[in-house]
N, C-alpha and C positions, 0 to 999 in steps of 0.2 A: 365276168367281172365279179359274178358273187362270191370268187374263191379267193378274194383278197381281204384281209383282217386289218384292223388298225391296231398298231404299234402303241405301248406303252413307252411314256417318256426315255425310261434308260434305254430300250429298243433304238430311240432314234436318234441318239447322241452317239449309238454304239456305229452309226453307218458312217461310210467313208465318203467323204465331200461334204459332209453336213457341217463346215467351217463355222467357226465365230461370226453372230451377224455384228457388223458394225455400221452405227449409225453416222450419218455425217448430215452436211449441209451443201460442201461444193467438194467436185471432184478431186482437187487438192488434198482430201482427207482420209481416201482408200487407198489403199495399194499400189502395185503394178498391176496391169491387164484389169485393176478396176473402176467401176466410173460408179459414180452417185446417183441412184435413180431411185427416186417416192421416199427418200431422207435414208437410203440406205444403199450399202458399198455393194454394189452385185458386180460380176467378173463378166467380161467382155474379151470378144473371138480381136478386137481393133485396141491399139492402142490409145486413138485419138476418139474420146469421147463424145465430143460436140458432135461428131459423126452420129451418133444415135438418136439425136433430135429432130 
């Protein structure tokens, strides 16, 4: 593990998946495949959200 470095910010904007975070309230406010978890859109393997609860 010591042969891991931390990233400079443009380093981590430069990685792929590292999407837009967007903030919400209720699952109505992300995407598709996303649900609203701790005020924020995270993506999910399940369509149906309340499933997560």
């Amino acid at each position: 593990m010591k042969n891991l470095k931390k990233l400079n910010r443009q380093q981590q904007k430069e990685i792929n998946g590292g999407g837009k975070i967007v903030k919400c309230s209720a699952d109505d406010q992300c995407g598709v495949l996303q649900c609203c978890k701790y005020g924020v859109c995270i993506y999910s393997d399940i369509p149906i959200c309340t499933l997560l609860e």
